[in-house]
N, C-alpha and C positions, 0 to 999 in steps of 0.2 A: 683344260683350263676354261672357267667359263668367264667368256666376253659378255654378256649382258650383263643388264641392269637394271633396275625399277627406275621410274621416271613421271612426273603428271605432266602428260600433254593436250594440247587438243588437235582435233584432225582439221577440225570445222570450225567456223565461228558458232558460238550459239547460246547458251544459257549455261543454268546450272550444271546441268549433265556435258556439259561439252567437253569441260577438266578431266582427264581419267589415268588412272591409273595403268601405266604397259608396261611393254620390253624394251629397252632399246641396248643398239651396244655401246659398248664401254670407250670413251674415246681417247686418244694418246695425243702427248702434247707436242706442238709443233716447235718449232724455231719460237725462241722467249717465253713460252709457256710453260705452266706446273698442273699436274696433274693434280688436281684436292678430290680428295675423300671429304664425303661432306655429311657435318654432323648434326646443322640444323641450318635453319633456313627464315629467313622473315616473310611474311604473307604482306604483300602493301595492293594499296586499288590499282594499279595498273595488271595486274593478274588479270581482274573479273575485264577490266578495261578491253586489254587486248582477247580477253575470249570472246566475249563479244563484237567482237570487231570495230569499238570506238574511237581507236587511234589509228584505222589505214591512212587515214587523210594524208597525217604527221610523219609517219613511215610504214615500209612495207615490211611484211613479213613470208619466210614461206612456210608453207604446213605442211605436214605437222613441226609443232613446235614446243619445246620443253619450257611452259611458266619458271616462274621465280626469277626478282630482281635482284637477290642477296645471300648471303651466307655465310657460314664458318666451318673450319675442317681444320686438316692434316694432309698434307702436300706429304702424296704418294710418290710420285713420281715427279723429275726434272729433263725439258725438254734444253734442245743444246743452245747453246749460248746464256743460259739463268745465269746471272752471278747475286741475284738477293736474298733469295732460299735456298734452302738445303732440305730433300729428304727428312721428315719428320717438326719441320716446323709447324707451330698451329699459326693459321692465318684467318682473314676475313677482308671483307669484302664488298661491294657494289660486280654485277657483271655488264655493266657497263651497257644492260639489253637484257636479254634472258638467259634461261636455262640452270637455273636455281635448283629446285626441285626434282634432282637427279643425285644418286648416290656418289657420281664422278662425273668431275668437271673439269675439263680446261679452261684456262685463264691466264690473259697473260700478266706474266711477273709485273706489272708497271701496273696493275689495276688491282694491288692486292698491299694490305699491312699485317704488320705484326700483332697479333692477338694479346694483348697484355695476359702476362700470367694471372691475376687476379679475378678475371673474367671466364667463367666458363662455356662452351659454345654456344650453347643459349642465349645466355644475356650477348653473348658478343654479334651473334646472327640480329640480332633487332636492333644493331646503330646504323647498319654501314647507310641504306637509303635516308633515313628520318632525320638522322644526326647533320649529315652534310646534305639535305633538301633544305632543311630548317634553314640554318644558317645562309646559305648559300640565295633561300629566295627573300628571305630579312634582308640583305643586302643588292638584290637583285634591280630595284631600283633608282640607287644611290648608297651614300653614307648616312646612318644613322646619328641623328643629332642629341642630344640633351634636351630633353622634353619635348620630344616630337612624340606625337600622338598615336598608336598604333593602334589596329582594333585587330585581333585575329582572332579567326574563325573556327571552332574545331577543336578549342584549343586542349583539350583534354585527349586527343589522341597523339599517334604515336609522333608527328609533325609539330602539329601546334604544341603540345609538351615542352617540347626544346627549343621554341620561337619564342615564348614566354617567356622561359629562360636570360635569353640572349636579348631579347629585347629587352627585360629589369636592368641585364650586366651593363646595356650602351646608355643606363639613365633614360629611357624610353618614359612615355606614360602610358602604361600596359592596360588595354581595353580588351576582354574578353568572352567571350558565347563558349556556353558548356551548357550539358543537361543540370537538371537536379544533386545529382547523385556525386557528381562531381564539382560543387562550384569549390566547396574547401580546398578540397587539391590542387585545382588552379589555381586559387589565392594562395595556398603553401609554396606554387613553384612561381610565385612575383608578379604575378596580375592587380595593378591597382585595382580595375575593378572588374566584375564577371558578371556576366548578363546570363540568366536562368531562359532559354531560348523557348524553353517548355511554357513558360507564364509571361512572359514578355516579348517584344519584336524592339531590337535592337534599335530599329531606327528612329520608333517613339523616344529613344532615351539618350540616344547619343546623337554628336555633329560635328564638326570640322575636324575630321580624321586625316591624318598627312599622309597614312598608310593604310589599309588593308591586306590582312594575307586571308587569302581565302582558299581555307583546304575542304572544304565543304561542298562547293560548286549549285549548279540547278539554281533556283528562286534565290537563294541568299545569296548567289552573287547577285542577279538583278536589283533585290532591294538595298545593295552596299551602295548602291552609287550616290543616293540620296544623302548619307553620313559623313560623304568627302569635303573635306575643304577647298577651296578655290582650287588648290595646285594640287590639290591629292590624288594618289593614284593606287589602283588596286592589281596587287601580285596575285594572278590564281595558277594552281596547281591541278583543277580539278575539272575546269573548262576548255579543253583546246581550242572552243570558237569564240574565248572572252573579245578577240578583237573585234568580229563580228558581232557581239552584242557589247558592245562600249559606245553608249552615246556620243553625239557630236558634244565637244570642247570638255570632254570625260578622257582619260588616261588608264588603260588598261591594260597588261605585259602578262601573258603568256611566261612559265616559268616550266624547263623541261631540264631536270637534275642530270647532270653528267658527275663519273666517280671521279675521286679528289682523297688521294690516298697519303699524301702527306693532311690534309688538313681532318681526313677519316682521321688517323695517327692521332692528332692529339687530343682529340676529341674522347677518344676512346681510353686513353691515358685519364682524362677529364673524370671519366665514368668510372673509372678505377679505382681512381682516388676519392669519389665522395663529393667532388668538387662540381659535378653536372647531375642529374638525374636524370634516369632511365626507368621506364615503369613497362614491365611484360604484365599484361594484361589477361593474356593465355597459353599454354602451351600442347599444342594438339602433336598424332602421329604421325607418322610421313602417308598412311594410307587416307587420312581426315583432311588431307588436306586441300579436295577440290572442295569440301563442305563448306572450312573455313574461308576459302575466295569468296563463295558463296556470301555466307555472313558478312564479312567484309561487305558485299556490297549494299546489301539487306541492312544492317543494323551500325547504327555507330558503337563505338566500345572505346573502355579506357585503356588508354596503354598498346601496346603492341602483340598480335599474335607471332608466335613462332613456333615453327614446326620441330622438333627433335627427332630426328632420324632413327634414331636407338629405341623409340617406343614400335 
């Protein structure tokens, strides 16, 4: 019987080449755990983050270590005590940390939902982080009021997609940064308005912002701070040291996504129905996939990559 398994890990911190494709064995699930066979997988920046070693500060890790923050499968196996799954369920997911990108995973039952049947693992592997990030750092602030002003960042990828969203649903007044190529798209998913980042600097054009989500990080967070309004304050996902660089009587929160599998659940239901939108942007092999970390961190792109295991 063979115990291994393919897996992309890194040993080291380092660059491109650090991601690589190994062996590792096969692991079995403990007390609350299920075993998932996993059949695709979402690429998010914390991948290239933690290979490079950007986030020791925030937590430690030990290495080698198996990337991927997300996924969808078929629960192989149940370890004792499950009573949510069964043997052959399709499920998905947040791992609550890593180890994505491996053919078999453990996870425990409490950090995992049901795969709507409508969805197949692809599309289902690109909600679990984006979907409940979005959401989760829009409100991360406060409550969302009726024409409060929001400017987010990015908003054509796989995060800001779904913050646009949510912020049209709360009667927001939706202020957005996108390339070229995408400002339509953003205006079709409720952005009052879209700022072309390629021919503009947002700060010439916009001001008293109540909100910032900034999934973008480096120089555009620095230049958000100028577009806030007296009380406003900026959500970033993409800066661990925003506190350190938030000017005095400036307001800036750090935002680090924890899984949320009841509210994964309805979201994903959301998706199913037609009723949210989800845009994959690409889908590479399980062996491409220290490439796409790679680009990930190198280029912005629409929509979301994910990996499919079966190529």
């Amino acid at each position: 019987m063979n115990t291994l398994q393919r897996a992309v890990l890194i040993r080291a911190y380092g660059g491109a080449d650090a991601a690589q494709v190994a062996e590792i064995e096969k692991p079995e699930p403990a007390q609350g755990q299920v075993l998932v066979r996993v059949r695709a997988a979402g690429v998010n920046g914390i991948d290239w983050k933690v290979r490079e070693g950007l986030v020791r500060s925030a937590f430690s890790l030990p290495l080698p270590i198996v990337l991927g923050a997300e996924m969808a499968g078929v629960i192989e196996a149940v370890g004792a005590g499950v009573t949510r799954f069964r043997v052959g369920d399709r499920v998905m997911g947040a791992m609550g940390g890593l180890g994505a990108y491996a053919e078999f995973v453990t996870v425990s039952e409490a950090s995992l939902s049901l795969t709507p049947e409508t969805l197949d693992d692809v599309q289902a592997a690109a909600i679990p982080v984006a979907a409940v990030a979005a959401w989760k750092s829009l409100h991360h602030a406060g409550p969302i009021h009726p024409g409060q002003k929001i400017l987010i960042h990015g908003a054509a990828g796989a995060l800001g997609a779904y913050a646009v969203q949510y912020a049209k649903r709360a009667a927001a007044e939706v202020f957005a940064t996108a390339g070229t190529a995408d400002l339509e798209y953003v205006h079709r998913l409720g952005a009052d308005h879209v700022i072309d980042y390629r021919s503009q600097r947002f700060e010439d054009v916009i001001q008293g912002i109540d909100l910032v989500l900034d999934y973008v990080g480096g120089e555009v967070l620095d230049r958000s701070w100028q577009v806030l309004a007296e009380n406003g304050v900026i959500v970033g996902t993409s800066s661990p040291d925003i506190l350190a660089r938030t000017p005095a009587n400036r307001r800036g929160l750090w935002f680090m996504n924890k899984p949320d599998p009841v509210l994964l659940e309805t979201l994903a239901q959301e998706i199913a129905s037609g009723t949210l939108q989800s845009r994959i942007g690409e889908v590479v092999g399980f062996s491409d996939i220290p490439q796409a970390i790679e680009r990930n961190r190198s280029a912005s792109g629409t929509g979301k990559v994910v990996a499919d295991f079966s190529r």
